[in-house]
Each structure stands twice: as C-alpha cells, then as structure tokens.
N, C-alpha and C positions, 0 to 999 in steps of 0.2 A: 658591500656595494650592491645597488641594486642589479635585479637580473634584466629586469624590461629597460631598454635603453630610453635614454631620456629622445623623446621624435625630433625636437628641434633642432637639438646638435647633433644627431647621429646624419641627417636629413639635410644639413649643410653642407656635408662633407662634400671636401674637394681633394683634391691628389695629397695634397698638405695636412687636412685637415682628419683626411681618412689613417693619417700616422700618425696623430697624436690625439686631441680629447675626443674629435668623433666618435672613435672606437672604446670608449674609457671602460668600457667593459667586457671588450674582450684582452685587456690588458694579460689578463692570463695566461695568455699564450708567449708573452715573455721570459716564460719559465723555461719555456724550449731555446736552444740556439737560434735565434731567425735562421730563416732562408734568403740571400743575398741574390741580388739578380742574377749575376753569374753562373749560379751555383743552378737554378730553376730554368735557364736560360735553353732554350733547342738552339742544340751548336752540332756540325758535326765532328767536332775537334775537342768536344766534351770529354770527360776522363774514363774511360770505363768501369764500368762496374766490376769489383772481384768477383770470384767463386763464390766467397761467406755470402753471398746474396740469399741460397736455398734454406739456409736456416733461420732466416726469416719469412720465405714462405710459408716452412712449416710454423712459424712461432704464429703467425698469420691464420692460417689453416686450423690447428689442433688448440687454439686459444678458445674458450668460451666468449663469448658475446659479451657479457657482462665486464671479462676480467679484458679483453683485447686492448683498447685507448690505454689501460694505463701501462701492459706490459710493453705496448708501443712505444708511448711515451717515453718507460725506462729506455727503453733500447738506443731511441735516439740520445738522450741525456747520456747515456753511455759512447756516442759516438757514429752512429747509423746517420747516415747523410740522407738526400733528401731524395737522390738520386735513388739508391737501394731502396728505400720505402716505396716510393712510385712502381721501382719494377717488380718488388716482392708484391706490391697488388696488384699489378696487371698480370703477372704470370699465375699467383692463387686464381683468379677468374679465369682465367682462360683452363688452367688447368681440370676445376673444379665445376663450373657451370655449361651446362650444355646449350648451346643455341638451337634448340629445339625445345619444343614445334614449333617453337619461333623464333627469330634472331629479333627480339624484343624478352617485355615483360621480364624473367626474373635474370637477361642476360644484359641487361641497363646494370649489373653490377661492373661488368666488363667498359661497356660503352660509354659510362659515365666516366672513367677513370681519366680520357684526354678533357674532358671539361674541367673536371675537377682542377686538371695539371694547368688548363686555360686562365683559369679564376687565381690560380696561387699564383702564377705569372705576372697578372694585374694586379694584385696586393700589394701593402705596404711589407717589407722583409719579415718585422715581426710578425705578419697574422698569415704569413703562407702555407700554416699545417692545417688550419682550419677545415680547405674544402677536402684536405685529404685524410684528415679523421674522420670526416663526412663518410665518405667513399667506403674505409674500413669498417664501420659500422654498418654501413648499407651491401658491404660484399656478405657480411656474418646472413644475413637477412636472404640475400639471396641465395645462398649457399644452402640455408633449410630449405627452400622450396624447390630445390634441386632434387635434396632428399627424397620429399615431398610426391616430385612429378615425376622423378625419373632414374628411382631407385640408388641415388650416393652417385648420378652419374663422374669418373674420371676421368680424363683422356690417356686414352692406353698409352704402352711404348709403342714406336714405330716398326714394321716389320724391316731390320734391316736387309733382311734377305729378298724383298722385292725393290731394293731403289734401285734407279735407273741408275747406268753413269753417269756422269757427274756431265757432261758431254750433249749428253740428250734431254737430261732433265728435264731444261725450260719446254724443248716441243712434248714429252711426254705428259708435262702438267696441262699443256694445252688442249693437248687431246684428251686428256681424260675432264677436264673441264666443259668443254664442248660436249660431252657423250654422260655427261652428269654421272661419272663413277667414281666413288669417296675413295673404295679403297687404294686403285689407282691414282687419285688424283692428290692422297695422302701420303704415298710412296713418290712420287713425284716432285709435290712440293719441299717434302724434309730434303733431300738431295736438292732441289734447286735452292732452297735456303744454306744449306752448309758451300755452294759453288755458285751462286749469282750472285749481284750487286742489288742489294736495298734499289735503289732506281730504278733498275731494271725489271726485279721481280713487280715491282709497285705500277710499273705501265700497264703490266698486265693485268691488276688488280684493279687498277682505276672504270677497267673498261667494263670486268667480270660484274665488277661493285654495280654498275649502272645498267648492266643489260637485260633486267628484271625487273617488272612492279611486284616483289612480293615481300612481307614483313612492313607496309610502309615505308619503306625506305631505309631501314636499317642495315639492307647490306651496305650501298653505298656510304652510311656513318659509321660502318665499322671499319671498311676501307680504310678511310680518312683518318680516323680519330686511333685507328692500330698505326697508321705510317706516323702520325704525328706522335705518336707518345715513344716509340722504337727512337727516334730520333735525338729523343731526351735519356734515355734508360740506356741507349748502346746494341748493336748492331748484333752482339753475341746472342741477344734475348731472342731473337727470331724467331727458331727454328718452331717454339710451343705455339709462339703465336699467329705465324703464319699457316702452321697446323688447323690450329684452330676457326681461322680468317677461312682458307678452304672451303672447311664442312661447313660452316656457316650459308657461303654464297651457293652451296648446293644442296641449301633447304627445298625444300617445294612438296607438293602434295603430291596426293597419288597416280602413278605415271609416271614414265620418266619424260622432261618438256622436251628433250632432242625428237621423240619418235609423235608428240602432239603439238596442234595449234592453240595452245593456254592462252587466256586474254593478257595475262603479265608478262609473257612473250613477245608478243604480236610486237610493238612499237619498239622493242628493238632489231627487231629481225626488220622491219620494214626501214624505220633509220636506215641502218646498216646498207641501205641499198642509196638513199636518200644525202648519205654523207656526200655520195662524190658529184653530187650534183652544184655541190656548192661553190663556187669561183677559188682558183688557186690563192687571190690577194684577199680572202675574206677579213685578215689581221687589220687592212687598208682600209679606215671608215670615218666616218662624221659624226660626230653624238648629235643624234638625232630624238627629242623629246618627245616628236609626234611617231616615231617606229616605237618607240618604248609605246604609245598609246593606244598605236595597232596590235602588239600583242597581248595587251592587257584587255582589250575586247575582245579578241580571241580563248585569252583563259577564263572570262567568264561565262561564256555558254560555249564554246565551238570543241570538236570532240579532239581526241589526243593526236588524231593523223593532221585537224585540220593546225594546229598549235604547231606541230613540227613544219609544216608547209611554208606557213609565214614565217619562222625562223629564217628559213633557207630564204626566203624571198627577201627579209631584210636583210642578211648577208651578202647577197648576189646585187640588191641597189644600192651598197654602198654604205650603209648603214653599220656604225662600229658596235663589234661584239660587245662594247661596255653597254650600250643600249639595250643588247638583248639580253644583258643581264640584269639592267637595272627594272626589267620587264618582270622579268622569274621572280627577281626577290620580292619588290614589291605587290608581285601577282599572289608568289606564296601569303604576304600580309594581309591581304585584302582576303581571303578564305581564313586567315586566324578570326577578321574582324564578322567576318559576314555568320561562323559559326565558330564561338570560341569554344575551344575544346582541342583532346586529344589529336582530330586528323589535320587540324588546322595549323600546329603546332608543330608537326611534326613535316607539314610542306615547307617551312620554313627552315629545320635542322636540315633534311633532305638535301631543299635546296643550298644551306649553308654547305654542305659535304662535296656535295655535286661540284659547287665552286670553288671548292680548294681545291677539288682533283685536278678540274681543271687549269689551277694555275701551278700546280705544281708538274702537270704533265709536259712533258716534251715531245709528246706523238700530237702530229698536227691534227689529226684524223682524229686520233681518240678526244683531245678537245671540239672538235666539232659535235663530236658522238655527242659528248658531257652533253652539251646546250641542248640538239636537239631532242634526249633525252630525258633531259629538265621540263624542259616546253610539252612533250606527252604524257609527263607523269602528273601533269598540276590538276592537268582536267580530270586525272583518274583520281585523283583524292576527294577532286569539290564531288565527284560521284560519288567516293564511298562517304563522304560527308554526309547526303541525301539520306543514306543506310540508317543514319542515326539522328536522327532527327529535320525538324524545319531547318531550310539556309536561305538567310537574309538575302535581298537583292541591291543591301547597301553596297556602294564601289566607294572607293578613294575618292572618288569626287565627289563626293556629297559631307564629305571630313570638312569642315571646315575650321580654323583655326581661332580659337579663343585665348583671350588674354588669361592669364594668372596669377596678375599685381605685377607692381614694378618692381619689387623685392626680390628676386631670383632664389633665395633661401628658400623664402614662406613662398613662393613660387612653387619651387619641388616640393616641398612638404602637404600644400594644396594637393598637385598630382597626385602622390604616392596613397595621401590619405582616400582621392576620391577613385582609387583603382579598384576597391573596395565596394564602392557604390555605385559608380557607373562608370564602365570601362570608356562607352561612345565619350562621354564626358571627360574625363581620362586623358585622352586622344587627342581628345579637340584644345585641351588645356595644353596637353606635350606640344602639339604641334606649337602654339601659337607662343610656348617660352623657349624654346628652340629659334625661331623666326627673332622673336625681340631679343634675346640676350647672348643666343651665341653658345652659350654654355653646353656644349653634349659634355663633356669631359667631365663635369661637376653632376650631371645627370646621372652617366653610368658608371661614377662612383660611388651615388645612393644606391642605385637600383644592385651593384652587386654588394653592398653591404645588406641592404635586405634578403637576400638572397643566403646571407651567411647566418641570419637572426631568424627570417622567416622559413626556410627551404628544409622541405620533409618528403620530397619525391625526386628522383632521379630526374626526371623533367623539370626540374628548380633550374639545376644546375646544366643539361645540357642545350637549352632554351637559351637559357642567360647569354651562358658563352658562346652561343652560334650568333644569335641577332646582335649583341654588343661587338660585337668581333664584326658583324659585318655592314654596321653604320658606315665604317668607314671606307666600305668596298662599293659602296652604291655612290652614283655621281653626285656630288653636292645638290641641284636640281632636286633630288626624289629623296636625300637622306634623311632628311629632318621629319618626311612623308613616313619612311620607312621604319624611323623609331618611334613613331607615333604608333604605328599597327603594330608594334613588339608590345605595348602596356595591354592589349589584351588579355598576355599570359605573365607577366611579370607579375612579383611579388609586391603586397600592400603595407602599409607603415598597420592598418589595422587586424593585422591577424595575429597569433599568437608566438611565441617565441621558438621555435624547434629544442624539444628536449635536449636535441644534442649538444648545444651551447653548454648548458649548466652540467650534462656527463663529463662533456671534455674540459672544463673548469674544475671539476670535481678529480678529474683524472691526473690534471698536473697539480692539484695545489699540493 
C-alpha cells in the first residue's frame, strides 16, 4: 500500500469516513488492540493505574530511540492499556526533562503529552496510538537535549525531612510560592499532594499558572494540560508531577520577582487590585457582538492596562463573560493572522489554557483574574511579535468570505491544498464553506488527520487540539470567524508525510 495517502478520500473524511477508507493507510495500526472510548475517556471514576506502571517508565526511559515504538508496541500487544502508556509518558517527562531555562522548547515533550491524549480522544478507536507514538518518539528527542543543555538533568527525591505537616501544607506552598523559593515550595507542594484534593490543589495552580507573562504562556498550558491528563492517568501520579508543575511556574530570570517590578509582573499584580472592582453579578449578562468589538479594538493597539480596563468595564455594563471571551479567542486569531508564526500561535494555545482554567475553576475571583489576565497578555505578545519581525494591520474585518464550490469534499480538499499557498486565501475559502454548508465536524476531521500524516513539531499537535477544541467554545456568531484564523497554522494536504507514520508501520507490522 501506498504511503502518501491518496488527497481526495483522506480529504472527505467525516466522523464515518475517518474509520473506515479515509484512513486506508494507516490501517496499521489495527495491529494494536484499539483504544475504546471508554478506555481514553477523562472520567474521575476511571480505574486506576497499578504499581507495574514504573517499569514502563523505565522501559520508556533506557529504550534507544530507534528500538522504543516497537518495544512499545510489544508491551501493549502484551497487555499495557492505554491508560499506563499515557502516564508512563507523562511521568518519563516530567521526571527527565527540566523546564528550564524555559518552560517551552525541549520541555513541549512534557506539554504536548494532553494534546496528544486530545487528539486520541477525537479518533476513530483503532487510530488512538497514533498521536501517542508521536509523543514517544518526540519525548526520546527531547530527552537528548536535556543531556545536551543541562547535563542528564533528573528530578531529585524529595527531601522528606523538610515537609510540612500535612496540616499546613497548602499555606506553606503558598508562601513559598509568593516568595519564589523552590526548595521550600518543593517540600511543600509533595506534602500538599500526598494530603489535598486534585481540586483544590489545582485552584491554586490555575491562579499561579496566570500570574506571570513569562515563557509565552506556557506556564498557564502546563497548568491546564498536567490537571487534564492527572484526570485520565489517576490521582496517585501527582505527587512527580505537581513537583514538577512547581519549579516550572517558578522559572524567571535573574532576581527574585517578589523583591522587583519585572514587566511579566506588573499586570498581575495590578489585576489583582483591579479584580474586586468588578460587580458581584458579573456571571449576569447579554451576548453582546458589539463588547466583543470593543475589545478587539483594544487588543489591536491599546497597551495591557488599557485591555484589562475594558474587560472590567464590559463586565460592570452588563455584558456576558461569553462575550469577553469570545473577544480573547478571536483577538488571539487575528495576531496568528496579522503575523503567522510562533507568538501568534501560541496566543491562541495560551488563550485556549487560560479558558479551561477558567471553566474548570470554582474561585469566583480566580475566574475573574483568568479573563482579566488574558485581555493583558494579548497586547504583550502582539509586542513581542514586533521583536520578530513586520505585523500586518490586517483585522477580522477585512476576512472576507469566499466560496469553494458546492461540493463540500472538493471544498475541503481546495482549503487544505491552498493552506500551502496562501494562508489569507485559505481563510477566506474556510470562512465561506463553513457559512454555506455547515460542516465544521467534517472539517476538523480533515484538519486532524493531517495533523497525523503531516505533523513533525510539538506545535502540530498542541495548536490542533487547543483551536479544534475551542470552535466549539466561541459563540456561534464568531466561530466559523475563529476557525477561519486557526488555518493560518494548521497543516496542508501539500507537504510531506511525517517519517513517523511509515516508523510506526514498520514497528507493528
């Protein structure tokens, strides 16, 4: 069989169509037991994971590169559920990768692992190993450049002889968090993991996650995308990884930020002051098109104080937080479109993180924080966008929506192919088969099969699954808008196959 899939049927694919001939070539992966929804499902009544989980990390861990998919493979074929594999890769990363000097770059082996879990979720049951051999291949990779920058970094044992009681824990973690000190806030947190609730620990985390611009936004999507995948793997895995979660959000450069005025500072400390100004019924509002309008003028020149200002003032008139959300996301899309690339990209995951925290938070306050948060960080990316080159002064409104046949098939396959050629084109084609037929579901069943054909960078995958994921979170009104600015960075039907298809074929046959 051939390896290049054939464009036209892979390119049709609908929820149907993506389980049976769409995929005809990655039939391969029939080899494995599928993954059953159940089985892949975030439940918190899922089954827990054994003990035998650590002998796959090592198998994980001490495997070479070359020989890992297929001793994988064996293991599963032997009986390794899907469950154990997820968390034997999330805990290799966190164990093995250091999030320094950045929580990015070679620690996207970590970060990428809930997208991956995103993308198997949406699959058909047979093709659910797919993005998680991905993921294992891409931890081996990162795992050298660990070697690489920061000498085989490990994460130590914990010092059990500085934990707090069990008692004091959570304020201990708090204070040493606040006062940016690791080794306290490392003795701290392992004792708040072995004696808090997942929930609870996590309110705290949601707020920690956001109260920084620095890494791009990758503390708040580690946040996110560690509570999301703990949920799936089981409650016991914590303790390395909220270890790890920690040190990460107490990255920062030289100085510590408690005792300086850093610019990644400043808007949450001022937020912080700015939250309680906000009206007790802010939940209480109108979907209002024309407040979504006013902060979208505000994200494209106005600075990060003035972004958070109008938040609160659309909250205070009345205005429903689905509006000022549907402001963020779409504002994050419009800096993908105006300069596509890395910071554009990542306002968008950013803002995808920011918004699950906030929907998963139960702190009224710390959902407030989230938004206003969000709304300061956008203007400080379209800044560091400037860093790197020209940025366009195209907005949304100037998209306008073009036809691409009545055919809905040759429709998608048109988009995909001219993603390639011109993204504005692209856009304007999405936008306008979106508007005539309806179809997003048949859309972002192409776009993530490409993703599985075409995707060779960590940002393949956790791009996909933050904008697919959040079509459906933006109000019908802007969504159609808002998957139109996601083809900027998605994958094209024209580029080349990811070697890792034909490894991982090679691995089960």
């Amino acid at each position: 069989m051939s390896t290049s899939p054939n464009r036209r049927i892979f390119l049709k694919s609908s929820a149907a169509a993506v389980a049976t001939a769409g995929l005809g070539d990655l039939a391969f992966l029939s080899d494995l037991r599928p993954v059953s929804a159940g089985e892949a499902a975030q439940a918190s009544q899922s089954v827990r994971l054994d003990s035998g989980v650590e002998p796959l990390v090592t198998l994980i861990e001490q495997t070479p590169r070359d020989r890992l998919l297929e001793e994988v493979a064996a293991r599963i074929k032997a009986g390794a559920s899907y469950r154990e594999v997820l968390a034997a890769l999330l805990l290799a990363g966190v164990k093995n990768v250091e999030p320094r000097p950045s929580v990015g770059f070679k620690f996207h082996a970590v970060l990428v692992v809930n997208s991956c879990h995103l993308a198997s979720l949406s699959s058909p049951a047979e093709h659910r190993w797919l993005p998680i051999f991905w993921a294992l291949d891409y931890f081996k990779s990162a795992a050298q450049r660990d070697v690489e920058e920061r000498g085989d970094w490990v994460m130590p044992a914990v010092d059990e002889s500085a934990l707090p009681s069990g008692h004091a824990a959570r304020d201990e973690f708090v204070t040493a968090m606040e006062h940016w000190d690791e080794s306290a806030a490392d003795a701290a947190v392992a004792q708040y993991a072995r004696t808090g609730g997942l929930n609870e620990i996590y309110e705290d985390f949601f707020r920690l996650g956001a109260r920084d611009f620095r890494s791009i936004g990758h503390k708040a999507i580690y946040v996110a995308n560690s509570y999301r995948t703990l949920q799936c793997i089981g409650r016991e895995h914590a303790e390395p990884v909220l270890r790890s979660l920690a040190y990460a959000l107490l990255m920062h450069e030289e100085g510590n930020p408690a005792e300086r005025d850093a610019e990644a500072d400043r808007p949450g400390r001022r937020n912080q002051e700015l939250v309680g100004t906000i009206r007790s019924e802010w939940r209480n509002g109108d979907l209002d098109p024309g407040g979504t309008q006013e902060l979208l003028a505000v994200l494209r020149s106005g600075s990060n104080d003035d972004a958070s200002d109008v938040v609160v003032e659309l909250l205070n008139r009345g205005v429903s937080p689905q509006s000022v959300w549907d402001g963020l996301q779409v504002g994050a899309g419009e800096l993908l479109m105006r300069q596509t690339g890395i910071i554009g990209l990542h306002a968008m995951t950013t803002t995808n993180a920011m918004h699950y925290a906030y929907m998963a938070s139960g702190s009224d306050e710390t959902r407030r924080m989230l938004m206003l948060q969000n709304a300061a960080f956008l203007p400080m990316f379209r800044e560091r966008m400037h860093d790197r080159g020209a940025v366009s002064d195209v907005t949304v409104d100037d998209l306008q929506s073009e036809s691409a046949g009545a055919d809905p098939a040759a429709a998608r396959e048109r988009i995909f192919g001219e993603m390639g050629k011109s993204p504005q084109q692209a856009a304007a084609l999405t936008l306008g088969y979106l508007q005539q037929t309806g179809q997003a579901r048949e859309f972002i069943d192409a776009a993530r099969v490409l993703v599985y054909l075409k995707g060779n960078d960590a940002h393949d995958y956790k791009f996909s699954s933050a904008v697919l994921e959040d079509y459906s979170h933006v109000s019908p009104e802007w969504r159609d808008l808002y998957m139109a600015l996601s083809t900027f960075n998605l994958r094209h039907s024209g580029e080349p196959d990811s070697g890792l298809v034909e490894r991982t074929r090679a691995a089960l046959g």
